[in-house]
C-alpha positions in Angstrom: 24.8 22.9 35.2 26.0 25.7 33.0 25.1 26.1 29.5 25.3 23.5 27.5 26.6 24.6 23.9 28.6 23.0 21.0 31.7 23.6 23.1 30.4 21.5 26.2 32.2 18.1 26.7 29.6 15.5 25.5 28.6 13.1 27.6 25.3 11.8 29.0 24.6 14.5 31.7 25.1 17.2 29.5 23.1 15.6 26.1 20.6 14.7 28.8 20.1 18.3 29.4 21.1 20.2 26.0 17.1 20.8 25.5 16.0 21.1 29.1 18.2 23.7 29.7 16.1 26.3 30.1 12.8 27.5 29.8 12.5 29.1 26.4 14.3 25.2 25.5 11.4 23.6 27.4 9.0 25.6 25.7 10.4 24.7 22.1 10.7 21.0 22.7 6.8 21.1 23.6 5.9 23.1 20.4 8.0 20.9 18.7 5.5 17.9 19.7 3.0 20.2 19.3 3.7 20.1 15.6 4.4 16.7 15.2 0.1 16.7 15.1 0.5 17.5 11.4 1.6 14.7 9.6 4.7 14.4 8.0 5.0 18.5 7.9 5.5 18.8 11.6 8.1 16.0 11.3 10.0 18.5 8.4 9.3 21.5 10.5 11.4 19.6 14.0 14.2 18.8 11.4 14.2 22.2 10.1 14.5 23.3 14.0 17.4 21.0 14.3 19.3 22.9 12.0 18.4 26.0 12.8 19.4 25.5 16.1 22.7 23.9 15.5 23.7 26.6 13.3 22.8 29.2 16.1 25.5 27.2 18.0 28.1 27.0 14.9 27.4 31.0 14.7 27.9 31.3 18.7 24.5 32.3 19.2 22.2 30.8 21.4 20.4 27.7 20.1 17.2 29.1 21.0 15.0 30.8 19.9 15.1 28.8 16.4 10.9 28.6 16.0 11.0 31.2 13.6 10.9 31.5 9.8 8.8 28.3 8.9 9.0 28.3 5.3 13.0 28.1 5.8 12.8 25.5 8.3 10.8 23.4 6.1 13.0 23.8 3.3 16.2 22.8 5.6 14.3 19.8 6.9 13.1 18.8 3.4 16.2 19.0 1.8 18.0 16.5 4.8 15.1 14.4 4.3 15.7 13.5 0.8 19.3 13.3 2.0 18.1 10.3 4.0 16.2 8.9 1.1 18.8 9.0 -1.3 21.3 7.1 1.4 18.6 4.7 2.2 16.9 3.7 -1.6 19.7 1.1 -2.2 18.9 -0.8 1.2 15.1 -0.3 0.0 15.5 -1.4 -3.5 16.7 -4.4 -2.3 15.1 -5.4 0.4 11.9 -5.3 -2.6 14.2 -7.5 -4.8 14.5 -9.9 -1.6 10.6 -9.9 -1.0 9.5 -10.2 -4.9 11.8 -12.7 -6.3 12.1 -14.5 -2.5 16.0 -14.9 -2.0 16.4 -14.6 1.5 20.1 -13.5 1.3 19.4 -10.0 -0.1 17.5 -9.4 3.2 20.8 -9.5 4.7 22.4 -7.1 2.0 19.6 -4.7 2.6 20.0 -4.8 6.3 23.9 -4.1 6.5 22.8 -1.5 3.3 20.4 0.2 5.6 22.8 0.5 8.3 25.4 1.8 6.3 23.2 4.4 5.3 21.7 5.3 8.7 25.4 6.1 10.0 26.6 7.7 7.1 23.5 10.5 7.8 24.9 12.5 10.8 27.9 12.9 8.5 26.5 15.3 6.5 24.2 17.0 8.6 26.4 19.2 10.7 28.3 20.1 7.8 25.1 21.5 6.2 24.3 23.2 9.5 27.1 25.1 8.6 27.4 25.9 5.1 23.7 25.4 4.4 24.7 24.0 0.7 22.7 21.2 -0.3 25.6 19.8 -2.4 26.8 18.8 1.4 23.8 16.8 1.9 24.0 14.6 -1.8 27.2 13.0 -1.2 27.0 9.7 0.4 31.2 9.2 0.1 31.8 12.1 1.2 29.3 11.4 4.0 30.8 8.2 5.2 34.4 9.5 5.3 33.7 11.9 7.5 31.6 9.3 9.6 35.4 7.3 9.7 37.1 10.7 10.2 34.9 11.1 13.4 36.5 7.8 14.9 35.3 7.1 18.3 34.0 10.5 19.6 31.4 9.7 16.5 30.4 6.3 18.2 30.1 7.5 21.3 28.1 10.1 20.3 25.3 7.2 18.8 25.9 5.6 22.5 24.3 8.0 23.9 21.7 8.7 21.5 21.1 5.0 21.9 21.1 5.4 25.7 18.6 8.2 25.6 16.1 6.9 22.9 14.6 4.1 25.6 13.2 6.9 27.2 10.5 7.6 25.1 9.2 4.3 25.1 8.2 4.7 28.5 5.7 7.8 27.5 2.4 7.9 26.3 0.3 10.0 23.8 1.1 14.0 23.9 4.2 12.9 26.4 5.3 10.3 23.4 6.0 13.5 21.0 7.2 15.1 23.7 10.3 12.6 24.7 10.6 12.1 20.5 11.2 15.8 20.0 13.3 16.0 23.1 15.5 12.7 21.6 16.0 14.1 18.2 17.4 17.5 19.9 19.4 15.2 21.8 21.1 12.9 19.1 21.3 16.2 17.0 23.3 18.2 19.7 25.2 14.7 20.4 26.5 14.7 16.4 27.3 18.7 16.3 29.0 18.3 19.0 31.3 15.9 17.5 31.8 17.0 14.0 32.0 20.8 15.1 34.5 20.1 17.2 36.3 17.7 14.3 35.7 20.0 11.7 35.8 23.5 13.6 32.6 24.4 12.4 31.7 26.6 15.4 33.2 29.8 16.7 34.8 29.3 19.8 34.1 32.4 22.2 29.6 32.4 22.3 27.7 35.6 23.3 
């Protein structure tokens, strides 16, 4: 197929093949895995490399090549990260409220809590592609209504992140970080793609 960019129709084919692309993709989703061998860090560095590459894409660039500049990269994916903390303590706190004082109806609070916060995190991601200001990432309202701004191109974007994620439970070892590198491209393509497009946060004619 043609190139697959921020301006590509999403659907499965094309999320399928967002990082397969070409080679010089190949070869990043492999040191991506490659990475994920240090803990934690290597998880920050493939967020980082999420960013970088969507906001390649929002500059009309290529997405790749992003592995460069790996203090920056962990910075972006350290910042998103305690983006997903701060969206996820209330389910937490809870959910530690439910287990220490035994009331089993918090566990449902801190269920619905976590999956409140767990869609409410692509909505500020692809803004802060863009803008790189963390004040983008710290704003769980502001998250949310642009979740409910994204309608149903946002939910079909999780279908096929959904759809794609079973894959990697069919690989093994080295190929496990593999397909878990090559999902979180994926997803990430599969929310730019919608919110870009939303919020025309991408130039529209590439190089």
């Amino acid at each position: 197929m043609t190139s697959v960019d921020l301006t590509t129709p999403l659907t499965l084919r094309s999320a399928f093949c967002f990082p397969l692309q070409s080679r010089t993709a190949r070869r990043e989703v492999v040191w991506g895995a490659l990475l994920l061998c240090i803990p934690f860090v290597g998880w920050l560095l493939n967020m980082g490399h999420r960013i970088a590459m969507t906001r390649r894409m929002q500059q009309g660039l290529p997405a790749w090549p992003a592995w460069s500049g790996y203090r920056t990269l962990l910075y972006h994916g350290t910042m998103t990260f305690f983006g997903m903390v701060e969206y996820h303590a209330p389910a937490v706190a809870i959910g530690l409220a439910a287990w220490f004082w035994a009331v089993p109806g918090l566990w449902y609070v801190a269920a619905n809590l976590w999956l409140v916060a767990t869609a409410a995190v692509p909505g500020y991601m692809t803004h802060y592609c863009y803008t790189l200001d963390p004040r983008e990432i710290f704003d769980p309202l502001r998250a949310l209504r642009r979740v409910a701004e994204g309608g149903t191109a946002y939910w079909h974007a999780w279908l096929i992140a959904l759809a794609c994620s079973f894959l990697g439970l069919f690989a093994f070892g080295i190929g496990f970080l593999v397909t878990s590198v090559w999902f979180w491209q994926v997803a990430g393509f599969s929310f730019a793609t919608v919110f870009s497009e939303k919020f025309q946060l991408h130039v529209r004619d590439t190089v």
